[in-house]
C-alpha positions as CSV (number, residue, x, y, z in Angstrom):
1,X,0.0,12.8,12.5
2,X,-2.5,12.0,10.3
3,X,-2.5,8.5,8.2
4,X,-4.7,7.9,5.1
5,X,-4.9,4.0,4.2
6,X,-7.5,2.5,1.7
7,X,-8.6,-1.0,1.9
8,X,-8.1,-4.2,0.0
9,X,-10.2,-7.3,-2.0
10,X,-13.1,-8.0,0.1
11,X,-14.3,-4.9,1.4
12,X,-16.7,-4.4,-1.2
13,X,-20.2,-4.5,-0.3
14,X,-23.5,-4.6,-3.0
15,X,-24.3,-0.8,-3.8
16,X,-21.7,0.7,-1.8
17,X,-21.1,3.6,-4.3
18,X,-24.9,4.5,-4.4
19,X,-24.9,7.6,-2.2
20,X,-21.4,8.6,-3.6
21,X,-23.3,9.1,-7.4
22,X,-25.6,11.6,-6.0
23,X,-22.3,13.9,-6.7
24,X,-22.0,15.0,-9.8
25,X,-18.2,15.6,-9.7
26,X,-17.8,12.1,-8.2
27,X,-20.1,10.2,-11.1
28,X,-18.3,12.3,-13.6
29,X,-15.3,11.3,-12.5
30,X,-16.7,7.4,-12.5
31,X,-17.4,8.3,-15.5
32,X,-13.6,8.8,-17.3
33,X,-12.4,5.9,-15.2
34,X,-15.0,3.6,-16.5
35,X,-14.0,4.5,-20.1
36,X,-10.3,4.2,-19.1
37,X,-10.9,0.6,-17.8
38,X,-13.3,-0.6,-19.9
39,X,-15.6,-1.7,-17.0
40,X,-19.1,-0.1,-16.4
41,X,-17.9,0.8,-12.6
42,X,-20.9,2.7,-12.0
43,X,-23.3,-0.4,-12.2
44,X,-20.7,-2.5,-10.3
45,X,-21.1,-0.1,-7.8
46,X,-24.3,0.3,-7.3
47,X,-26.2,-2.3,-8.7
48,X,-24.2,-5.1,-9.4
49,X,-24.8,-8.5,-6.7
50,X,-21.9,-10.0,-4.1
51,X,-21.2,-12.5,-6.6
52,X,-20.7,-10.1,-9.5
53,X,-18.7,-7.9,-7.6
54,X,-16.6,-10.7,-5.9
55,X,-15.3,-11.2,-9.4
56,X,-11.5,-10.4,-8.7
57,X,-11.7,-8.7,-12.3
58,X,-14.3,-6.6,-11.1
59,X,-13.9,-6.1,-7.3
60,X,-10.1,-4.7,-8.2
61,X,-10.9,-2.1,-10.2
62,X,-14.0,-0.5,-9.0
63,X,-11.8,-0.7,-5.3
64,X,-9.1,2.0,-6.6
65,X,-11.6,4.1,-8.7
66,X,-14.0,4.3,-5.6
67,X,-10.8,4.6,-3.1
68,X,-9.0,7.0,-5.4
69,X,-12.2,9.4,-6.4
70,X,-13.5,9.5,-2.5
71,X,-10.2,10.7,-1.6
72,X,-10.1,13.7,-4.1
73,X,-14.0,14.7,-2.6
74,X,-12.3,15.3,0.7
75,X,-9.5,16.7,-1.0
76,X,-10.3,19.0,-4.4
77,X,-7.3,20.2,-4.0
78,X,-4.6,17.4,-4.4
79,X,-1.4,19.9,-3.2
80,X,-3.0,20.2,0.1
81,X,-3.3,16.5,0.6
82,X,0.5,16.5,0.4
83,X,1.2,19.2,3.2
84,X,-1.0,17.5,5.5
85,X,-1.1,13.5,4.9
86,X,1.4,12.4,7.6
87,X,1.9,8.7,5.6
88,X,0.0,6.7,3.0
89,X,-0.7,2.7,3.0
90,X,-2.6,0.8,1.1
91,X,-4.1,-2.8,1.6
92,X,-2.9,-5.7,-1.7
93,X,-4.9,-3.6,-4.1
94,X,-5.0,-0.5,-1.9
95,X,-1.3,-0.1,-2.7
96,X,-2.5,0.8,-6.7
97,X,-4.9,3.7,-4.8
98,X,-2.8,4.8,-2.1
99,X,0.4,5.0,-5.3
100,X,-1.8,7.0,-7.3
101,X,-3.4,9.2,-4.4
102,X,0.4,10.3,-3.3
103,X,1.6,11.2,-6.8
104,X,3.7,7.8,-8.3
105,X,0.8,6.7,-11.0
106,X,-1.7,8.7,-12.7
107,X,-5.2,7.5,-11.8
108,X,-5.5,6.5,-15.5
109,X,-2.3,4.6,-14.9
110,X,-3.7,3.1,-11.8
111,X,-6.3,1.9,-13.6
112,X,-5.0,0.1,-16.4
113,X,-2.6,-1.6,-14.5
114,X,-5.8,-2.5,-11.8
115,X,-7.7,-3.6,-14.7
116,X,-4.6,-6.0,-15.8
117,X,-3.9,-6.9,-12.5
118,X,-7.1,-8.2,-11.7
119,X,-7.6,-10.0,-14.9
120,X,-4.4,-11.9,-14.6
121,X,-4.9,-12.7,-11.0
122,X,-8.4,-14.0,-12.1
123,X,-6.6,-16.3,-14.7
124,X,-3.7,-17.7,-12.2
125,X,-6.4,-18.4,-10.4
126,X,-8.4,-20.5,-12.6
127,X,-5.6,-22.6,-13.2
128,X,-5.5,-24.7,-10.0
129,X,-8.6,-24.8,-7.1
130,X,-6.8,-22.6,-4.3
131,X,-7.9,-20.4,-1.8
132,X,-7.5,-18.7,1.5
133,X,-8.9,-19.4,5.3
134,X,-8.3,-16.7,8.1
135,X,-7.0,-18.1,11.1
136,X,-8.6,-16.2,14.5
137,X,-6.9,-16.2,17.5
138,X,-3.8,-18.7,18.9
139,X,-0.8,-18.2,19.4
140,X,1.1,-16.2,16.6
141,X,4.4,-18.5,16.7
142,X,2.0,-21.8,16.4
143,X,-0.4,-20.5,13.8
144,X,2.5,-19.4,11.8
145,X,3.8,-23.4,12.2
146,X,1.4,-25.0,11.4
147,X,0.4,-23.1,8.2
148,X,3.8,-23.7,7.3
149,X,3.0,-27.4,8.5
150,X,0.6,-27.9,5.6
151,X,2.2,-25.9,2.9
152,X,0.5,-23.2,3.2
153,X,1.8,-18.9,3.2
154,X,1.0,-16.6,5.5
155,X,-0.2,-14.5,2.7
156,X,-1.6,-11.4,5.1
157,X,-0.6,-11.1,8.6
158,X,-3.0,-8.0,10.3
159,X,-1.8,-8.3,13.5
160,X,-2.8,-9.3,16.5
161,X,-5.5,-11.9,16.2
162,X,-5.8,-12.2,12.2
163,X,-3.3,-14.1,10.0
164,X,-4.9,-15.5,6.5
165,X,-3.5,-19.0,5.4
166,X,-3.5,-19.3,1.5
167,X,-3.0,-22.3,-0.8
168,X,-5.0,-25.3,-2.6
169,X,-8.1,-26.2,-1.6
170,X,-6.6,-29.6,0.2
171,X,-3.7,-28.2,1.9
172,X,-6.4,-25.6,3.8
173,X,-8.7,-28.5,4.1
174,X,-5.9,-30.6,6.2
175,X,-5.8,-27.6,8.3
176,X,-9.0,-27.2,8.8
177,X,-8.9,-31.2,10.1
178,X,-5.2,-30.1,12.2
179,X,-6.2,-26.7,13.5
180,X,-3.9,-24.5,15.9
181,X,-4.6,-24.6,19.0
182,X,-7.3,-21.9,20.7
183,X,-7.7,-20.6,16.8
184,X,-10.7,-20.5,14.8
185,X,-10.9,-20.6,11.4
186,X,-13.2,-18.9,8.4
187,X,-12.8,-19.7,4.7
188,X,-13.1,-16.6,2.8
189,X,-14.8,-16.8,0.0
190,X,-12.2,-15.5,-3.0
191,X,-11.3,-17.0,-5.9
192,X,-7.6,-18.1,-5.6
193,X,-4.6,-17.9,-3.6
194,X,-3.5,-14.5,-3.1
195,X,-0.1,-12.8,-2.3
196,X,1.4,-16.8,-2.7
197,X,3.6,-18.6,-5.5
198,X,0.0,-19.6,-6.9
199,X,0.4,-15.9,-8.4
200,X,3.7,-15.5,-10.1
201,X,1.7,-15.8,-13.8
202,X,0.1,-12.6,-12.6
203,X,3.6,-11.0,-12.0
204,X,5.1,-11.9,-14.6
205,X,2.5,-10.1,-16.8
206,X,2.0,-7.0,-14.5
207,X,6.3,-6.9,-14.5
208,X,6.0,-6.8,-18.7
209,X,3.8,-3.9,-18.6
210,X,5.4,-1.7,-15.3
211,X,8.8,-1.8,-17.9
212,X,6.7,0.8,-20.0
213,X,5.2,2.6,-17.0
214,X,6.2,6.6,-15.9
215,X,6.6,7.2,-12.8
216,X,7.3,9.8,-9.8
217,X,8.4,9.7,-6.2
218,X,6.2,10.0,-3.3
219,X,4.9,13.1,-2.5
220,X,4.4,12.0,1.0
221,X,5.2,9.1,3.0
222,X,4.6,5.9,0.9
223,X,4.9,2.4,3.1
224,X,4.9,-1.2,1.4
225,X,3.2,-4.4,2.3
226,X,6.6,-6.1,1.1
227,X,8.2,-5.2,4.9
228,X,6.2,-1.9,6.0
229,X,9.1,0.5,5.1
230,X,8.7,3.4,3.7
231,X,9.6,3.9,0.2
232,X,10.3,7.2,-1.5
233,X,11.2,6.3,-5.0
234,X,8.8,6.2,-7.4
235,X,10.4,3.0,-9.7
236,X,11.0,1.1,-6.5
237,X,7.2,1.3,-5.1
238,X,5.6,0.0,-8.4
239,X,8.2,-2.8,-8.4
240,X,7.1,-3.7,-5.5
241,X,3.6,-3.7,-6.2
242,X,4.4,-5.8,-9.1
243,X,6.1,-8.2,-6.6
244,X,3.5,-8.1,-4.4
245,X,1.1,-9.8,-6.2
246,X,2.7,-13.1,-5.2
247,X,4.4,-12.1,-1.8
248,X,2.5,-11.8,1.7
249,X,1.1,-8.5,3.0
250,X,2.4,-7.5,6.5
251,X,0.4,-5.1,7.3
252,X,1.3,-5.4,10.7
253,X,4.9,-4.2,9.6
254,X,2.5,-1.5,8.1
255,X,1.4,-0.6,11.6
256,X,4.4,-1.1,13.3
257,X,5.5,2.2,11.1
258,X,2.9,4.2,11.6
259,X,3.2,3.5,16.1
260,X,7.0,4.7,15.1
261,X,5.9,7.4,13.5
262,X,3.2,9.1,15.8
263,X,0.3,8.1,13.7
264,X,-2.6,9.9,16.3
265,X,-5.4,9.8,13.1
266,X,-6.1,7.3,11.0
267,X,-8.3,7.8,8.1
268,X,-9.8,4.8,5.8
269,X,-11.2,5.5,1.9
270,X,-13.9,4.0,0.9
271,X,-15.5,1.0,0.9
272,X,-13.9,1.7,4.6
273,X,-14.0,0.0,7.9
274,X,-11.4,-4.0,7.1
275,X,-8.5,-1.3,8.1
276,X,-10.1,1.1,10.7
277,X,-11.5,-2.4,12.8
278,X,-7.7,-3.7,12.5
279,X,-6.9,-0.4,13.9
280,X,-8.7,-0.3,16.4
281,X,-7.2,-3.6,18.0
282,X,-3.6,-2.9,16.9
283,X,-3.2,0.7,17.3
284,X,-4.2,1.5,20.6
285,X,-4.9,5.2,21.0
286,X,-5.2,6.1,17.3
287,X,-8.4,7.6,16.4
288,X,-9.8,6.2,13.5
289,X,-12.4,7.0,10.8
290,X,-14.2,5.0,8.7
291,X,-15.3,7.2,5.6
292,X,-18.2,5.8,3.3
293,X,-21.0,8.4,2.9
294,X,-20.0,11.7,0.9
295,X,-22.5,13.3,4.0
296,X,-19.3,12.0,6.3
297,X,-17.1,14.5,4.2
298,X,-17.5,17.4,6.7
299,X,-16.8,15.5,9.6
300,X,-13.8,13.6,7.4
301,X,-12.9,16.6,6.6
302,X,-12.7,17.8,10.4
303,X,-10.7,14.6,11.3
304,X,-8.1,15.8,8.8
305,X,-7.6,19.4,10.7
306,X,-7.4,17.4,13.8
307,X,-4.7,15.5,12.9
308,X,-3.3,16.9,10.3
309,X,1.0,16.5,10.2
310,X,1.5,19.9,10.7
311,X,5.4,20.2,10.5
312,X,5.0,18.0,6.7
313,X,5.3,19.8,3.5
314,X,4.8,18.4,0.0
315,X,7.6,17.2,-1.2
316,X,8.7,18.5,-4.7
317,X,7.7,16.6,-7.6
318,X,10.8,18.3,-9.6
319,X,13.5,18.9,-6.9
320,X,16.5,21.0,-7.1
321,X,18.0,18.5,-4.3
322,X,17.0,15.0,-3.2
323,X,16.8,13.9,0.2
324,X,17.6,9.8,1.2
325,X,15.4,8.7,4.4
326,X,15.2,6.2,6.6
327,X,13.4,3.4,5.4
328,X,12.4,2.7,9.4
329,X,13.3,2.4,12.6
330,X,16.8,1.9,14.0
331,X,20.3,3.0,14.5
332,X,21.8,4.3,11.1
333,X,25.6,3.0,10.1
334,X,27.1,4.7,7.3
335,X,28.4,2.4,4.3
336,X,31.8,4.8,4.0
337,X,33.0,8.0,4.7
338,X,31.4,10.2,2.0
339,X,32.3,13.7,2.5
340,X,30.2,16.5,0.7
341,X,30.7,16.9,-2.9
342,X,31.1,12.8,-3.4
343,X,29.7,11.8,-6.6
344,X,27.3,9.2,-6.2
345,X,26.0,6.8,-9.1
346,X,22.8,5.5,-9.2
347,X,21.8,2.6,-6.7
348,X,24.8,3.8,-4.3
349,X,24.1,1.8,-0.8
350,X,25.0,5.0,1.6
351,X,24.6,2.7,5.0
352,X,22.1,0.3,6.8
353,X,19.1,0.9,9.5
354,X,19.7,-1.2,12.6
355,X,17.3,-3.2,14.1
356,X,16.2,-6.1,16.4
357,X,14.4,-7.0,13.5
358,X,16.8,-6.8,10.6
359,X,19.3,-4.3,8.8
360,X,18.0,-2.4,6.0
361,X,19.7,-1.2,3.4
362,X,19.7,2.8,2.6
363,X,20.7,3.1,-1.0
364,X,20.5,6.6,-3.2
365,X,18.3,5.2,-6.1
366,X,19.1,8.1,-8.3
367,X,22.5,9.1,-7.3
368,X,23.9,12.6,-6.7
369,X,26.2,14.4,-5.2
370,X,26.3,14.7,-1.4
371,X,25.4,18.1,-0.2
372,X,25.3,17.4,3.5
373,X,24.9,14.4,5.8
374,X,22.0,15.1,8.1
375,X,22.4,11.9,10.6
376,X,26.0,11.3,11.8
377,X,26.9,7.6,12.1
378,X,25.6,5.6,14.9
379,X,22.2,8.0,15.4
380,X,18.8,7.0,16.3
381,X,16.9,7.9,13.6
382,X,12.6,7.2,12.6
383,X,11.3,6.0,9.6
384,X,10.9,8.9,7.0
385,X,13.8,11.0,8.8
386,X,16.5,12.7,6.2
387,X,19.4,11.2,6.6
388,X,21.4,12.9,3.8
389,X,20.5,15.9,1.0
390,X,21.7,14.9,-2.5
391,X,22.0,17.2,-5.8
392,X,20.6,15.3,-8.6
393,X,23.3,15.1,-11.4
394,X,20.8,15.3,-13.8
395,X,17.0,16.8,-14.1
396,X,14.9,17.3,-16.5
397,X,11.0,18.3,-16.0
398,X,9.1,15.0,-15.4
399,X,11.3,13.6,-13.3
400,X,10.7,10.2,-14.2
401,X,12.4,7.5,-15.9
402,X,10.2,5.0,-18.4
403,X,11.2,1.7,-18.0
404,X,11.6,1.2,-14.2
């Protein structure tokens, strides 16, 4: 099975997209999402300095376009994609790219809401002298203490080895004096406190504006940062990007998924290699590839056919029928008995996903009428497995609802 992930803020290097402009389709492209944004992406990209492009109003933006337009060099054909993309995750702002790259947003939609994002993160910012210091090493339990000890969120958690501590500049300081023990610690030069309370201006802005935004489901496996479930309506996976913005990534939840779900490949966008590395250590036996040169797109494109989920197909962005999956791992308890033909309204709960972990709600976002129930009570079932097969009550082309 074959994941595509694309990375977060930070992965941006000086001149990264230079060889990517050589292709005309590609700086064309630029091109439209520069006028959509109302950023000069092509500079940014190639000849902008680390200091410019560190700008969290910059760095955002040019992230997705260069994540989003890579993606559609190895794939012209965006149907294809679909039938062979096992499961999609995306990094903080990698969620915008890997949204957009599996149908939810538009990329013109992705890159407004990018643009707004970063600008209002950039402001929430400015307002108090926060930051963020990744923490190497330790014990997981005792890191996780003593950030908590000072104040301090676990605002990204990468798995083994890599948690990032974010908050003001003297909470991290008295951790840097108190460190865990056996753990070494980096500041990392952004310009605020991500994925922490220090963000909620940011979400309340990005939440006013996702109230006016279209969307569609998946169409393929979609997992959040939230809790590394996978999500398959369109209206819940923006509102949790919207969250987001002030909540911790787990990526290693992220990861956790894709072990569950087979994952053999695992292919990065551009500016790649944060998520292949983290790969590497947490995903033992997944091959990974790094793709940053538009001269890789052969090979890339070889990686794909290698690993390609060959039992997917798209999903339908205008079903006749809906099918409920499991958000993860676990044994699946039905709410009620629901027989076929039971009406459904919207935001029914139809059971819960068992786990050491936690229970999981499974709820039928749209409602519908059961068809057929295709997981009995009390079955093992995987994350992205059908659990029941709904008819929509009502459909009209588009799909989508504004407002969600």
């Amino acid at each position: 099975m074959l994941a595509v992930v694309a990375p977060g803020q930070g992965a941006q290097t000086p001149g990264f997209l230079k060889p990517w402009i050589a292709e005309s389709s590609f700086a064309e492209r630029l091109a439209w999402l520069s006028a959509v944004s109302g950023l000069d992406l092509e500079h940014y990209g190639t000849e902008a300095d680390a200091d410019t492009i560190r700008d969290t109003a910059v760095a955002q933006p040019l992230l997705v376009a260069s994540g989003l337009l890579a993606a559609l060099e190895l794939f012209p054909h965006p149907a294809d994609a679909f039938s062979q993309v096992g499961v999609a995750a995306g990094h903080s702002v990698g969620e915008l790219t890997a949204a957009a790259g599996v149908g939810v947003l538009s990329a013109e939609q992705a890159m407004v809401l990018v643009r707004e994002r970063g600008r209002a993160m950039a402001e929430a910012s400015a307002a108090r002298p926060t930051s963020m210091t990744a923490v190497i090493g330790g014990d997981p339990d005792e890191v996780l203490d003593k950030i908590a000890e000072h104040g301090l969120t676990a605002a990204n958690n990468n798995g083994r080895g890599q948690i990032v501590a974010a908050g003001t500049t003297d909470q991290l300081a008295a951790l840097a004096a108190d460190p865990p023990n056996r753990a070494r610690l980096i500041g990392l030069s952004v310009a605020g406190a991500f994925h922490t309370v220090h963000m909620a201006p940011a979400v309340d802005r990005l939440a006013a504006l996702a109230r006016s935004v279209t969307t569609h489901d998946p169409r393929t496996r979609l997992l959040s940062n939230v809790d590394g479930q996978i999500v398959h309506d369109g209206s819940e996976v923006l509102g949790r990007i919207v969250r987001q913005v002030a909540s911790p990534v787990r990526w290693d939840l992220c990861m956790a998924t894709m072990a569950d779900l087979g994952v053999t490949g695992l292919l990065e966008v551009p500016p790649a290699g944060t998520l292949t590395g983290i790969a590497k250590r947490n995903l033992k036996g997944v091959e990974v590839f790094a793709l940053n040169t538009p001269d890789q797109l052969p090979e890339a494109a070889d990686f794909v056919r290698k690993h390609a989920d060959t039992a997917a197909t798209a999903i339908s962005g205008n079903p006749t029928w809906r099918l409920i999956v499991s958000p993860g791992k676990g044994q699946f308890v039905r709410t009620d008995d629901l027989p076929p033909g039971t009406l459904l309204p919207d935001l029914s709960t139809v059971g819960a996903v068992k786990n050491l972990r936690d229970e999981i709600p499974v709820t039928a976002p749209h409602g519908g009428i059961v068809v057929e129930w295709l997981a009995e009570d009390g079955d093992p079932v995987s994350p992205g497995q059908p659990l029941v097969r709904l008819h929509p009550m009502v459909e009209s082309p588009g799909a989508s609802e504004i407002g969600h």
